[in-house]
N, C-alpha and C positions, 0 to 999 in steps of 0.2 A: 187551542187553549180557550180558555174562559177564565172569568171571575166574578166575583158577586161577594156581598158581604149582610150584617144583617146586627140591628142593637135594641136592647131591649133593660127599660129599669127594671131594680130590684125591686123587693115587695117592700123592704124596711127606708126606700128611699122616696123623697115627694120631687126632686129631680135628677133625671139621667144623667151621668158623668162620664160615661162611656160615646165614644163615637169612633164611626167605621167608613170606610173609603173605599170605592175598589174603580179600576181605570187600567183600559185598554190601548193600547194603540197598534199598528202594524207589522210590530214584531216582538210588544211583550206585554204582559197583565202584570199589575201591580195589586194592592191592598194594604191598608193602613189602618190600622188599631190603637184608638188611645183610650186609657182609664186616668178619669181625673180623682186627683186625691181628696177625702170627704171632708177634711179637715182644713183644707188652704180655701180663699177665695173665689167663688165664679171659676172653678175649674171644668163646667160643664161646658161655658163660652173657652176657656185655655185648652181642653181637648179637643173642640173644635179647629181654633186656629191652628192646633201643630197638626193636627191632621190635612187641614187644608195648607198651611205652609210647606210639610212634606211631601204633598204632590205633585206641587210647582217644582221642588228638587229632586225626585227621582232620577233625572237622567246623569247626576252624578256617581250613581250606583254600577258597577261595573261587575256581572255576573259572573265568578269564578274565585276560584282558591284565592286569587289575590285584592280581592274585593275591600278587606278592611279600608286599605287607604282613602277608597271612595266612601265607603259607609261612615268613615270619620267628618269629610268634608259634606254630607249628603245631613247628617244633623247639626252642625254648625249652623251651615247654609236653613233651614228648616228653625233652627232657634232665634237665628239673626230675623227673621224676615215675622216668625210670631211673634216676638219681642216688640216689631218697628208695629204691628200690630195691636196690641198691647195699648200702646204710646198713644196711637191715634185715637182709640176710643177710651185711653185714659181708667186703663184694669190698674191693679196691684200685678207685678210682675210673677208675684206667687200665684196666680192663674194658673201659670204654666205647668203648676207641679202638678205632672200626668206623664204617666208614663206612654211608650210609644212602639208598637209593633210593626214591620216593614217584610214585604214578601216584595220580591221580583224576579220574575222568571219570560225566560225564551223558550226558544224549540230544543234548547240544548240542556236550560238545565237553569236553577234558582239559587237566587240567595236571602236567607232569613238575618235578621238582627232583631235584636231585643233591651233598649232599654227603658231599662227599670223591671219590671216583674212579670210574670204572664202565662201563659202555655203554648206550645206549638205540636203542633202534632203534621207526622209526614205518612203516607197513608201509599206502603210499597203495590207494587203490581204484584208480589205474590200472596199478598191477603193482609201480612204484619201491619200494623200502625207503630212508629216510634215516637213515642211521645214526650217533649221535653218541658219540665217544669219547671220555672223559675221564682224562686220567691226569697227574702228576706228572715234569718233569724228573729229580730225584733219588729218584725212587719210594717217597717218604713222604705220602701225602695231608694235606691237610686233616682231622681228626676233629672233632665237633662236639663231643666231651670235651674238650678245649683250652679251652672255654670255660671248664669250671669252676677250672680254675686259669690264673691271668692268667701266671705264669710260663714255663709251656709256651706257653701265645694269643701272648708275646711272643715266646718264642724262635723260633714257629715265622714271627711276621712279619717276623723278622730274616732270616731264611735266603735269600739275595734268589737262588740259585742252582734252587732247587725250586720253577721256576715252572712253573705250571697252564696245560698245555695241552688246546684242545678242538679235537676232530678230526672233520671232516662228510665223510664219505662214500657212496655213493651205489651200490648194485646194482640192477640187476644190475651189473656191475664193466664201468666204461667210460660210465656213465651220465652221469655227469660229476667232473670234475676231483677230486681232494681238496684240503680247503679246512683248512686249522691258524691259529686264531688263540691270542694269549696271552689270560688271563683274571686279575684278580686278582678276582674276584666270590667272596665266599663259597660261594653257592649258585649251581649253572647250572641255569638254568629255562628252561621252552620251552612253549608254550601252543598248541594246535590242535582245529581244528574235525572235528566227527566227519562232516561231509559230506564232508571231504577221505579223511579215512583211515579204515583196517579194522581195523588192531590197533595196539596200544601195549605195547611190551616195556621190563622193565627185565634187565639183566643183569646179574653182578659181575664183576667184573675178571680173576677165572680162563681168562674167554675168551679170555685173550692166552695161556694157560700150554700150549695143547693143539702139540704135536710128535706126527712122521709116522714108526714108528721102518722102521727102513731093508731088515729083513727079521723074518720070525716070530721070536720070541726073545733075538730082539738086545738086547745089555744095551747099546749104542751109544746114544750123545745121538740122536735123531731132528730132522728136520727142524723147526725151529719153523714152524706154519701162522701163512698171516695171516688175518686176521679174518675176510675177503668171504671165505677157502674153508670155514672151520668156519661162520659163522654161515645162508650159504646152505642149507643141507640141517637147521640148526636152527631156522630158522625157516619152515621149509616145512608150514603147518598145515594139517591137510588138511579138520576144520573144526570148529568152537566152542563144539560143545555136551559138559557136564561138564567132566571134568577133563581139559581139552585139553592144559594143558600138559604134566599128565604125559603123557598120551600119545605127547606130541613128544618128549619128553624120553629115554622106552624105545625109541621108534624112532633115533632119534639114536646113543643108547649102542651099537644093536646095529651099527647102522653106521659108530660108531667102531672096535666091534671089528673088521669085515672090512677096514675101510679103515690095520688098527691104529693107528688116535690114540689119546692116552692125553692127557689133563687131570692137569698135575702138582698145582697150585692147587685149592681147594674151587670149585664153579662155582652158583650161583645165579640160575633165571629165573623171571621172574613176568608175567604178559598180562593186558591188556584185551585184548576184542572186543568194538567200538563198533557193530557191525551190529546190526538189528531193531529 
């Protein structure tokens, strides 16, 4: 196994909001993804902390069908300790508002959770990628900050209009159908076996922000892409040893410039590779 991870600002932003993690040890790789919200306080520093807060608690994460219970306790534990965080250097506890991506996987097999918004893509041994999208009807996520004041937790389970849609689709594109259901789950989680697949990606939600502009120069709105054509060529790994993501990540960029896309949003990706 391996990991590696990789973040990069958007063009419409002057700082990154996005940060990524990734962490080895003797029997599992982990990776950690946050998007800080543009509109709340120093969420750049509050994506930081939960990301370094949830490293220190991964080992409450317990890999298999019956995971949630850990994944419940594994961001408490991760809120409480960004929060004490917070305190000391004296943030607005709206920092926090960022959402947070988690992969952990062994020799047998991962588990993904997701709160707040994002994409994850699982990347099988017989060539499929299954890719799952998560986002908000009125494009305000879920933050796991919410919890610490019950006032915001309430207002945001009043809002009955920003419901949490999840979106499965399938490349190579045509593979099969897309598939959108509602969710009101806090967290969407997903659990797999590494004899099925080869990599596990997290990503943040800037993958929706990438446009094609229309000629060299052009100050014109460009085309918005959709997913299957930006994420085909980003996750095409060529293969898994060191720091593969970056790797993907510089070949990518260079091919956005000839292809000129341009990522208005901060973009963050992080991988496992389940082989060997």
């Amino acid at each position: 196994m391996n990991c590696d991870c990789a973040f990069f600002i958007g063009a419409d932003h002057k700082i990154c909001q996005d940060y990524a993690l990734s962490k080895t040890d003797e029997e599992t790789c982990a990776v950690v993804i946050s998007d800080g919200c543009s509109s709340s306080p120093d969420t750049d520093i509050g994506a930081r902390l939960l990301v370094k807060a949830a490293a220190g608690s991964l080992s409450l994460i317990e890999i298999g069908h019956n995971a949630l219970p850990g994944l419940d306790r594994y961001h408490q534990q991760t809120l409480r300790i960004a929060a004490l965080g917070c305190n000391v250097i004296r943030l607005d506890p709206a920092c926090l508002d960022a959402t947070l991506i988690t992969i952990k996987a062994n020799a047998d097999g991962f588990v993904i959770s997701c709160y707040g918004d994002g994409v994850f893509a699982l990347l099988r041994r017989d060539g499929i990628a299954e890719i799952v999208s998560i986002d908000f009807a009125d494009g305000y996520p879920r933050y796991l900050s919410y919890l610490l004041h019950p006032e915001r937790h309430d207002e945001f389970e009043a809002w009955t209009s920003n419901v949490k849609h999840v979106t499965h689709q399938y490349l190579p594109h045509g593979a099969t159908e897309r598939q959108i259901r509602r969710s009101d789950e806090a967290i969407e989680f997903h659990y797999g076996s590494s004899a099925e697949y080869l990599f596990v990606v997290a990503i943040s939600d800037g993958i929706f922000s990438f446009t094609e502009a229309t000629q060299a120069g052009s100050s014109q709105p460009g085309r918005l892409l959709p997913i299957e054509e930006v994420l085909t060529p980003l996750l095409d790994f060529k293969n898994a040893s060191g720091e593969f993501v970056q790797r993907r990540m510089q070949a990518f960029l260079r091919t956005c410039a000839i292809r000129r896309w341009r990522h208005s949003d901060d973009l963050a990706v992080a991988a496992i590779y389940l082989g060997d």
